[in-house]
SEVEX-795336 format. One record per residue (C-alpha): residue in three letters; z, y, x. Coordinates in Angstrom, 3 decimals, always signed. Layout:
REM residues N
+------+----------+----------+----------+
: pami :       pz :       py :       px :
+------+----------+----------+----------+
:  ALA :        Z :        Y :        X :
...
+------+----------+----------+----------+
END
This chain:
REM residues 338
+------+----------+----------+----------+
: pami :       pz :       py :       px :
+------+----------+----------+----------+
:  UNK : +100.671 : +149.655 :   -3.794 :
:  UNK : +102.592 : +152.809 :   -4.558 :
:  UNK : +105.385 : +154.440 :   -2.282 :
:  UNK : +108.360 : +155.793 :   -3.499 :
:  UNK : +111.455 : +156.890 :   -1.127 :
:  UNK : +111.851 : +154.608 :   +1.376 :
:  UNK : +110.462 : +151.026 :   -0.952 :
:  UNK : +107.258 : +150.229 :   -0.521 :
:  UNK : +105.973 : +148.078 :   -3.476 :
:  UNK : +102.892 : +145.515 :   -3.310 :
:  UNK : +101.664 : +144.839 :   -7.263 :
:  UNK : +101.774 : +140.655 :   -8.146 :
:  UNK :  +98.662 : +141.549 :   -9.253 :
:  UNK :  +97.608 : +141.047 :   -5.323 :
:  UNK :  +98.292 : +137.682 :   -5.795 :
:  UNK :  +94.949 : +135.671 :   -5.098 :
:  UNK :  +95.658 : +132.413 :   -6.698 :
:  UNK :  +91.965 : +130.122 :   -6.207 :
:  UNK :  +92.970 : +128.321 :  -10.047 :
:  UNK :  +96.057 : +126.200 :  -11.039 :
:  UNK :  +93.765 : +123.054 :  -10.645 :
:  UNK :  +92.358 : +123.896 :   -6.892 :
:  UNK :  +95.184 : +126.179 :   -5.702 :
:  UNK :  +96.756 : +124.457 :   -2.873 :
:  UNK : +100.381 : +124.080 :   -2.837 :
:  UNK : +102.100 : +122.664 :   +0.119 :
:  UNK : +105.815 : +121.781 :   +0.138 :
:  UNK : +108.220 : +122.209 :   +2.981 :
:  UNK : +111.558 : +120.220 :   +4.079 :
:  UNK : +113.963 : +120.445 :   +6.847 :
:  UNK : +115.725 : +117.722 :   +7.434 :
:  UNK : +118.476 : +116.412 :   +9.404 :
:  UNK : +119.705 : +112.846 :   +9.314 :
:  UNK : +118.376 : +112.032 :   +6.097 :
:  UNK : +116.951 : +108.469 :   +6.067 :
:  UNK : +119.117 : +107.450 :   +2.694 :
:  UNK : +117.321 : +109.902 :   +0.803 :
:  UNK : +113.984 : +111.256 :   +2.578 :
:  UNK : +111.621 : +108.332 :   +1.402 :
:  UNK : +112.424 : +108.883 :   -2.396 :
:  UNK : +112.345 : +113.169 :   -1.896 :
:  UNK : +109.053 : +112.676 :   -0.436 :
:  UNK : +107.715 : +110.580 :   -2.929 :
:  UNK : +108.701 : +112.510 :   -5.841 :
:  UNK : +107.824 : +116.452 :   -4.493 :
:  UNK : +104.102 : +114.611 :   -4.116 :
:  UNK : +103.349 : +114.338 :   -7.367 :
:  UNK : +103.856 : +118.065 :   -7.305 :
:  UNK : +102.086 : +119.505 :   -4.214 :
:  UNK :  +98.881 : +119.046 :   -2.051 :
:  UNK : +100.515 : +118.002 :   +1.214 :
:  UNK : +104.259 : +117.973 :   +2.500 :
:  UNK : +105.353 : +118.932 :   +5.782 :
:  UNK : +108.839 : +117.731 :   +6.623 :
:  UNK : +110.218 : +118.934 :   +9.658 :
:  UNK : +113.107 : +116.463 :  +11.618 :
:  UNK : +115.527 : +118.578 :  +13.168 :
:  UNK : +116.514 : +116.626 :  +15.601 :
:  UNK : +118.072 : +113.444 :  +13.560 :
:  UNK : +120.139 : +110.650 :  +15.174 :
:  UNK : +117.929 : +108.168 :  +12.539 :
:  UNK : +114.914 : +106.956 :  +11.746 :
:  UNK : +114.715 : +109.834 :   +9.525 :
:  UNK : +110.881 : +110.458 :  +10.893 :
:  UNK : +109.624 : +107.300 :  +10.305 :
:  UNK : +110.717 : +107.153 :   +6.830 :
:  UNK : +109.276 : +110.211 :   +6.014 :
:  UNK : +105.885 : +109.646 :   +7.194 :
:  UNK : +103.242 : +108.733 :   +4.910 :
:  UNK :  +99.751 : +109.686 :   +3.560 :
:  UNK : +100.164 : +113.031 :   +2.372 :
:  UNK : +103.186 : +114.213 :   +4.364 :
:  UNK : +103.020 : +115.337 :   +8.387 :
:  UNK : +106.351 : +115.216 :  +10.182 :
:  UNK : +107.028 : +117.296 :  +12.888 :
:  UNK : +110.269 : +116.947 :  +15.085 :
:  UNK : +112.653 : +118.885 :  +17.216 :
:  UNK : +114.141 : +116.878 :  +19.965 :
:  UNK : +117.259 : +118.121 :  +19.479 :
:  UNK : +118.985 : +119.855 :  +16.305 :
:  UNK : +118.132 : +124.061 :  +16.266 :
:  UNK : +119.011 : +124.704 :  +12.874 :
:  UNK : +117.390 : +125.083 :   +9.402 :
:  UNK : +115.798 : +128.825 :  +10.262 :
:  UNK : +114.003 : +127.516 :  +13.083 :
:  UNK : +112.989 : +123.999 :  +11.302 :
:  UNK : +111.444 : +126.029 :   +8.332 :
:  UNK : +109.897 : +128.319 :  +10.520 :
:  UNK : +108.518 : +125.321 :  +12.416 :
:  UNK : +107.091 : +123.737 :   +9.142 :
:  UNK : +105.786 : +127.586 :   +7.880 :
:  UNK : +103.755 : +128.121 :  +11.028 :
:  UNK : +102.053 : +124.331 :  +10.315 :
:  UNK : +101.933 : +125.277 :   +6.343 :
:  UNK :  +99.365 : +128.252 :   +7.510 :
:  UNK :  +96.900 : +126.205 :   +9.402 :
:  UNK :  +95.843 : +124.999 :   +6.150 :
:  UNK :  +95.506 : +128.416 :   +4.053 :
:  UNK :  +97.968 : +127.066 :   +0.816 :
:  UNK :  +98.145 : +129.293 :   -2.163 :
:  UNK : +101.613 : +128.520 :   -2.662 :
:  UNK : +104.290 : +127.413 :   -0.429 :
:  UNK : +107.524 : +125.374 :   -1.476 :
:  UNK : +110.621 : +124.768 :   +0.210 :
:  UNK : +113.574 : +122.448 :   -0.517 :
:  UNK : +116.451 : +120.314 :   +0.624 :
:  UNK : +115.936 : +116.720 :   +2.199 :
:  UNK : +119.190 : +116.013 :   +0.562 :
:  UNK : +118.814 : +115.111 :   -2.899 :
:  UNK : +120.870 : +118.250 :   -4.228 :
:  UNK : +117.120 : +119.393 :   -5.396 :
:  UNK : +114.892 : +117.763 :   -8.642 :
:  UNK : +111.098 : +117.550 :   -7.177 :
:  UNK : +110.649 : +117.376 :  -10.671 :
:  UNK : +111.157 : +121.011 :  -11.166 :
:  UNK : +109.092 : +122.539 :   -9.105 :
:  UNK : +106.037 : +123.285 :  -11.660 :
:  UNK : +109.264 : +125.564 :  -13.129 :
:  UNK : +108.919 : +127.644 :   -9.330 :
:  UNK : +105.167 : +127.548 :   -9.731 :
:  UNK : +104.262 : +128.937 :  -12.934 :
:  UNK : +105.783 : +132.391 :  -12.299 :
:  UNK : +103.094 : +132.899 :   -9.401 :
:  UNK : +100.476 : +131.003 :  -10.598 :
:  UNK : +100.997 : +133.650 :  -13.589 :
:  UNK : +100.939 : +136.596 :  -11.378 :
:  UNK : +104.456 : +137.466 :  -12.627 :
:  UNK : +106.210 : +137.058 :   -9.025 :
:  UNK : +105.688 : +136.852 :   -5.366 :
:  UNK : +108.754 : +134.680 :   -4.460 :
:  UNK : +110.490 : +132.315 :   -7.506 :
:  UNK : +114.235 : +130.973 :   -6.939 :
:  UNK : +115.088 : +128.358 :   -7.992 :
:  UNK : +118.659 : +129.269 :   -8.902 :
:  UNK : +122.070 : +127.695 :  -10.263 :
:  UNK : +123.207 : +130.747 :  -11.538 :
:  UNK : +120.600 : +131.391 :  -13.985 :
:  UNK : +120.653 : +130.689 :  -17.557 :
:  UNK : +120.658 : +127.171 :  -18.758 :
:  UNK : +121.063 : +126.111 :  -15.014 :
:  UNK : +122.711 : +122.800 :  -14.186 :
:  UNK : +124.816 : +122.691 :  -11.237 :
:  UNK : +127.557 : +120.331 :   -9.630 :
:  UNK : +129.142 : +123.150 :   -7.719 :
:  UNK : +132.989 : +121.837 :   -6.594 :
:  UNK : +135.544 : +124.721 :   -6.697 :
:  UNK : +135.542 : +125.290 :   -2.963 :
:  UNK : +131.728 : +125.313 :   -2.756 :
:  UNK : +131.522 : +128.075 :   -5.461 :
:  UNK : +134.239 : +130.093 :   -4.280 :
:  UNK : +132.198 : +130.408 :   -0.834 :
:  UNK : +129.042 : +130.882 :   -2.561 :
:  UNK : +130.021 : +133.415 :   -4.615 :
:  UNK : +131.899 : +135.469 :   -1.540 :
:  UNK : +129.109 : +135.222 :   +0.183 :
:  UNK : +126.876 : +136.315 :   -2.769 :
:  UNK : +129.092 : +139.371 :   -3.543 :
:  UNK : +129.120 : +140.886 :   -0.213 :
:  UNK : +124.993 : +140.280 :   -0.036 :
:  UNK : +125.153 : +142.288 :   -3.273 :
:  UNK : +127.565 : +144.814 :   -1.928 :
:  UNK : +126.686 : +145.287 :   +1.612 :
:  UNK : +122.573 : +145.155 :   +1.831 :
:  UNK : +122.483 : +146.030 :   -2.670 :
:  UNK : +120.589 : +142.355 :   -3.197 :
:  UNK : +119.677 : +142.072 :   -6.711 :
:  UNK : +119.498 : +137.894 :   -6.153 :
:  UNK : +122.429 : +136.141 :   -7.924 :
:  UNK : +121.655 : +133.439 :   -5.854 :
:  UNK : +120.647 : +134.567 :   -2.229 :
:  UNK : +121.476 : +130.540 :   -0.686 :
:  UNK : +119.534 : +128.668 :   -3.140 :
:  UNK : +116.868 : +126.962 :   -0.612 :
:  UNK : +114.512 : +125.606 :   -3.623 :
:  UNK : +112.113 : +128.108 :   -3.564 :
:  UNK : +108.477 : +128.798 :   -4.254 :
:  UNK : +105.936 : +131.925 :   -1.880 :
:  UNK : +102.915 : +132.998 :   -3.054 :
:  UNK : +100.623 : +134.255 :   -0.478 :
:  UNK : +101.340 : +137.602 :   -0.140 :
:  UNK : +104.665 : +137.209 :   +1.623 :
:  UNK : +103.764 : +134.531 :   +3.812 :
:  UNK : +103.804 : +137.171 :   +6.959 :
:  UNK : +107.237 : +138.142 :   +5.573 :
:  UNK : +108.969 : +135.004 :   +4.821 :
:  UNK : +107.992 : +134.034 :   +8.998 :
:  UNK : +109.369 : +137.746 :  +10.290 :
:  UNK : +112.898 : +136.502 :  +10.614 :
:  UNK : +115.054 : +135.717 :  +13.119 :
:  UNK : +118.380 : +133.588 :  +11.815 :
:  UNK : +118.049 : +129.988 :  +13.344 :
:  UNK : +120.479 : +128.920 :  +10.881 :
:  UNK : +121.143 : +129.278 :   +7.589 :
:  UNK : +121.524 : +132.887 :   +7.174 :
:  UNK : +117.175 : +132.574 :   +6.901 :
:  UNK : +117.373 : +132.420 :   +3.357 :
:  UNK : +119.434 : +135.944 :   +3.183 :
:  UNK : +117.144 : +137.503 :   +5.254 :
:  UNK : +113.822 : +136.138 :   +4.474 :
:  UNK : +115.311 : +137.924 :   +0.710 :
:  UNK : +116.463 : +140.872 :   +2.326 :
:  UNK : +113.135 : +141.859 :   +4.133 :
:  UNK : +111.124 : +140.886 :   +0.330 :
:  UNK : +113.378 : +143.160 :   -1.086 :
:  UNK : +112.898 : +145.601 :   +0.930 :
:  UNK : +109.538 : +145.858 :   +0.927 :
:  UNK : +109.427 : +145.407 :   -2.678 :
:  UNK : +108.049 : +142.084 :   -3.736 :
:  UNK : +108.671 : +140.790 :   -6.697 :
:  UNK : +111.416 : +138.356 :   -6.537 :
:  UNK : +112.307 : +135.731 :   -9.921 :
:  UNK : +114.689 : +133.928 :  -10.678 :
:  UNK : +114.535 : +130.218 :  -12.868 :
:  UNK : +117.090 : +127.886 :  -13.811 :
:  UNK : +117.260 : +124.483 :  -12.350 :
:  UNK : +119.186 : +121.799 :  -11.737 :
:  UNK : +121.697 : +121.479 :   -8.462 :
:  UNK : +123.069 : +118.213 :   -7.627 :
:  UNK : +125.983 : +117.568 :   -5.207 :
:  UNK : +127.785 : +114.008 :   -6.799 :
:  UNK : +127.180 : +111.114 :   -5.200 :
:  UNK : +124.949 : +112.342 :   -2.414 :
:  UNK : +125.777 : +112.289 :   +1.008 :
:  UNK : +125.629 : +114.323 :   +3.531 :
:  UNK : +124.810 : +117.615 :   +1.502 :
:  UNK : +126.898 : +119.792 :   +4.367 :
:  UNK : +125.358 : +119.317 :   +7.910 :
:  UNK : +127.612 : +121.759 :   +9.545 :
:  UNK : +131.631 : +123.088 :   +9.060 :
:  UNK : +131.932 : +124.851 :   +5.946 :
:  UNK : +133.812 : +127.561 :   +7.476 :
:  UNK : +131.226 : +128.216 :  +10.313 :
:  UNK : +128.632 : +127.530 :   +7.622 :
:  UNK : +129.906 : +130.578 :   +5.853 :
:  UNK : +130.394 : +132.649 :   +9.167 :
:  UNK : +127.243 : +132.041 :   +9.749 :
:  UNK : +125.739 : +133.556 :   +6.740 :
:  UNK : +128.087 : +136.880 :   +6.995 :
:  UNK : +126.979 : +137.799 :  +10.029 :
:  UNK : +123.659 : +137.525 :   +9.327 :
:  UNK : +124.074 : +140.076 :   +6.248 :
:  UNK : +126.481 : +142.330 :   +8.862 :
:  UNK : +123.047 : +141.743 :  +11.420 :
:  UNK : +120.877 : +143.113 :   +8.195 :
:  UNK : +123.069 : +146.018 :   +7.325 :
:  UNK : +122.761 : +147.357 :  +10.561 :
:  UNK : +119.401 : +146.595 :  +11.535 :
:  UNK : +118.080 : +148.390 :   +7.950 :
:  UNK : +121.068 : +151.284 :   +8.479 :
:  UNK : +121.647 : +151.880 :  +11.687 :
:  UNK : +122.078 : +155.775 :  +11.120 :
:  UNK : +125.032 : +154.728 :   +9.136 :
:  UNK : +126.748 : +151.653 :  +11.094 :
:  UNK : +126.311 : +153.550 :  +14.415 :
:  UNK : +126.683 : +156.989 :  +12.829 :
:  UNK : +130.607 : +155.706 :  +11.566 :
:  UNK : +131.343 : +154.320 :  +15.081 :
:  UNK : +129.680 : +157.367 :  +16.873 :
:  UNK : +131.770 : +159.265 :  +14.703 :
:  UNK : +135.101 : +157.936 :  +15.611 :
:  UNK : +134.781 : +157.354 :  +19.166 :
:  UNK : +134.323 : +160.985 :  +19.112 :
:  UNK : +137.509 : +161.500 :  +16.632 :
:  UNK : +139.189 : +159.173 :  +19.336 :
:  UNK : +138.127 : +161.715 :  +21.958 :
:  UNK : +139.535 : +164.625 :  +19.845 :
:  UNK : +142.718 : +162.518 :  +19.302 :
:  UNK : +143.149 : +162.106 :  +23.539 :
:  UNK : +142.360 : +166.029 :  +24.557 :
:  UNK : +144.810 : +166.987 :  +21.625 :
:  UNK : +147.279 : +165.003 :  +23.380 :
:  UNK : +146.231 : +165.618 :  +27.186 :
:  UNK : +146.533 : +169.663 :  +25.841 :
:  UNK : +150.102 : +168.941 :  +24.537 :
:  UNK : +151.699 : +167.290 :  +27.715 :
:  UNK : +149.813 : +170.672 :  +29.851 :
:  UNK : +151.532 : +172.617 :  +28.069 :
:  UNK : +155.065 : +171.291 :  +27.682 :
:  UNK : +155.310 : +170.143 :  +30.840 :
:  UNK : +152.439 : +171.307 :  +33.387 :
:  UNK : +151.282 : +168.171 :  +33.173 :
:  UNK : +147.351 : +167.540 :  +33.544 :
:  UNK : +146.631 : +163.677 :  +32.418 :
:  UNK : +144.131 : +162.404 :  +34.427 :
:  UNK : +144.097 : +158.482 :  +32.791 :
:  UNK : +144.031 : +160.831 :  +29.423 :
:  UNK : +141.035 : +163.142 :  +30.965 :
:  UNK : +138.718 : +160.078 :  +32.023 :
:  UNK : +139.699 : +157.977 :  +28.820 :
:  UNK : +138.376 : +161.511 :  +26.941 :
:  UNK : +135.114 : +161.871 :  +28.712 :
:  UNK : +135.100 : +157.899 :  +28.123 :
:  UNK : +134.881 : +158.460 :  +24.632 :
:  UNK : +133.187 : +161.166 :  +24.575 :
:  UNK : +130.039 : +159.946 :  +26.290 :
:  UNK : +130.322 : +156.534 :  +24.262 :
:  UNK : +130.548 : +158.297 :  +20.910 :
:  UNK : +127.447 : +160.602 :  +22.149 :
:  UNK : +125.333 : +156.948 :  +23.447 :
:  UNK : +126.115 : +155.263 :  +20.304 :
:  UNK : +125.544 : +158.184 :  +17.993 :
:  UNK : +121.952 : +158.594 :  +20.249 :
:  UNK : +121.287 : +155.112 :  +19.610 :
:  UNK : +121.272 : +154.896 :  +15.666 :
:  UNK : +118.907 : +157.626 :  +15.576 :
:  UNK : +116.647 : +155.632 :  +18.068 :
:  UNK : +117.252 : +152.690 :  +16.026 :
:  UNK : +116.190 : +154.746 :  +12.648 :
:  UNK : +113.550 : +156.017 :  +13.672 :
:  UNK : +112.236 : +152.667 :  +15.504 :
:  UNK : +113.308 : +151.072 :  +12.137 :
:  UNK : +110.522 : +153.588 :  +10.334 :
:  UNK : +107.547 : +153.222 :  +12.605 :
:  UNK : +108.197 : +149.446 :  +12.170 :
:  UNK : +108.223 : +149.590 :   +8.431 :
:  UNK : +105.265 : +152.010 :   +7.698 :
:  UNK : +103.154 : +149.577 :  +10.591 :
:  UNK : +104.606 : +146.499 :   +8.456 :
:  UNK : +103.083 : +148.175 :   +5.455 :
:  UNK :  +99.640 : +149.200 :   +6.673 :
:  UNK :  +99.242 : +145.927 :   +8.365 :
:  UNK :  +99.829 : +143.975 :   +4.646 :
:  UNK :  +98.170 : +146.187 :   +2.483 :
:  UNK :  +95.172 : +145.962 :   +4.920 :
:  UNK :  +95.262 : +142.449 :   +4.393 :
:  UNK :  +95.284 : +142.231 :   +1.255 :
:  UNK :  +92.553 : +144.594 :   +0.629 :
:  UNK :  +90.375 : +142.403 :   +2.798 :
:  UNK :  +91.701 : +138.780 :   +1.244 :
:  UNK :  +90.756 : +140.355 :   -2.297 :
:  UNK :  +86.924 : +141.422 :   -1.109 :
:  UNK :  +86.664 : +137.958 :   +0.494 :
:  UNK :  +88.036 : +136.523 :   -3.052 :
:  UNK :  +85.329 : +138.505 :   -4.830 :
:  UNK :  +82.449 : +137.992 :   -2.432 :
:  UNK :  +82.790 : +134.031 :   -2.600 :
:  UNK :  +82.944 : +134.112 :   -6.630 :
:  UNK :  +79.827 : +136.568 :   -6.748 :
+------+----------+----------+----------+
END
């Protein structure tokens, strides 16, 4: 592990991969309403993985029933709470049986079982902690419609912009986690689908090494590939990156709105000193909305150094924590080879 700044970095080479024939790789998918495609997604990602979990979110159909089979558990919400808190559902039950590798992907077709050696091999080659499986990469294949792209790549542009992500594409859920990130890929909080921008957001931070790999996306002639209003889809995701931005710079969002409630503050005694002394006139509304602003901008400006320096404590006990681990999952490695 070295340290540099404020970006911690954990080596692949922590990676503790049992061999590519044992290693146990466990697949999971949320899904919601998907009894037209669930059966055949199932079948294919086995031929892939040790065991599947699929989590039911809540469906309306027999989505559960179709699902279940030898090598895949299904666990169920009774009512729908979003594709955060199914993964995080199916992660928890993933860890019960110590995987190597975890995989995640859509119930709705738009992702090719097939391809998930391609997320694999990265890890399994100590080359990356977390592979993407993305439509932006080269030689991808993707059946993006105009609309759908346009979002996407708003979306992707202000991830870049706002919280500096490197990922071209942050909403890809066809993914692959090697252990080292397990604690970090369960450490966030979006219920919906602003979990793949953060679970990102907190690897990049910490400075795992994230891949990218071309694959195939698929959107004609399935159904159902859009669970929730595009708009509030999209809404959903923004404020999620807004959440991140200020949650990793807080000295900086509260610091700017510190700042100009005190400005405002400056603004109001400038003109409270004006009317005294043209006219005589002392302003009370102008004198309480003043000291309004000025103990506001003084609370908020308090609060984002709270915030930062909670923010650091939580980081440098994140890191400890990790690189303890790791130190002790390598010496059990090596003590059951010797």
């Amino acid at each position: 592990m070295t340290y540099s700044g404020t970006h911690y970095n954990f080596s692949p080479n922590n990676a503790i991969i049992r061999d590519k024939e044992n290693s146990v790789v466990m697949a999971i998918i949320p899904a919601y309403n998907e009894s037209h495609n669930i059966q055949k997604i199932t079948t294919e990602t086995s031929k892939f993985v040790t065991m599947i979990i699929v989590v039911d979110d809540g469906s309306h159909d027999n989505t559960a029933e179709l699902a279940t089979s030898k090598n895949v558990k299904v666990l169920r919400n009774r009512r729908n709470m979003g594709k955060g808190t199914a993964l995080k559902k199916g992660l928890i039950e993933c860890l019960k049986y110590n995987p190597d590798i975890i995989v995640t992907l859509d119930a709705d077709g738009q992702h090719d079982p097939a391809e998930i050696p391609k997320l694999l091999k990265p890890i399994e080659d100590g080359e990356a902690d977390i592979v993407i499986g993305s439509r932006y990469a080269e030689n991808s294949l993707n059946e993006v419609s105009v609309s759908r792209g346009i979002g996407l790549s708003v979306i992707n542009f202000i991830n870049r912009s706002l919280i500096k992500s490197t990922i071209n594409d942050s909403q890809s859920g066809f993914r692959a986690y090697s252990k080292n990130v397990f604690s970090i890929i369960l450490g966030y909080n979006s219920t919906g689908y602003g979990v793949e921008t953060e679970q990102l957001a907190i690897a990049e931070l910490y400075g795992f090494q994230i891949v990218e790999v071309p694959v195939t996306i698929r959107y004609r002639g399935l159904k159902n590939t859009s669970k929730k209003n595009s708009i509030l889809h999209g809404a959903n995701i923004v404020l999620t990156i807004f959440r991140i931005l200020v949650e990793r710079r807080p000295l900086l969002c509260f610091g700017i709105a510190g700042i100009i409630l005190i400005g405002a503050a400056v603004i109001t005694t400038s003109q409270m000193l004006f009317l005294f002394n043209q006219a005589g006139y002392f302003s009370i509304p102008l004198a309480l909305l003043t000291l309004g602003f000025v103990l506001l901008g003084t609370l908020v400006l308090l609060t984002s150094f709270v915030f930062h320096t909670l923010k650091k404590f939580e980081k440098d006990s994140y890191v400890t924590t990790s690189y303890l681990a790791l130190i002790s999952q390598r010496n059990t490695n090596m003590m059951t080879r010797d």
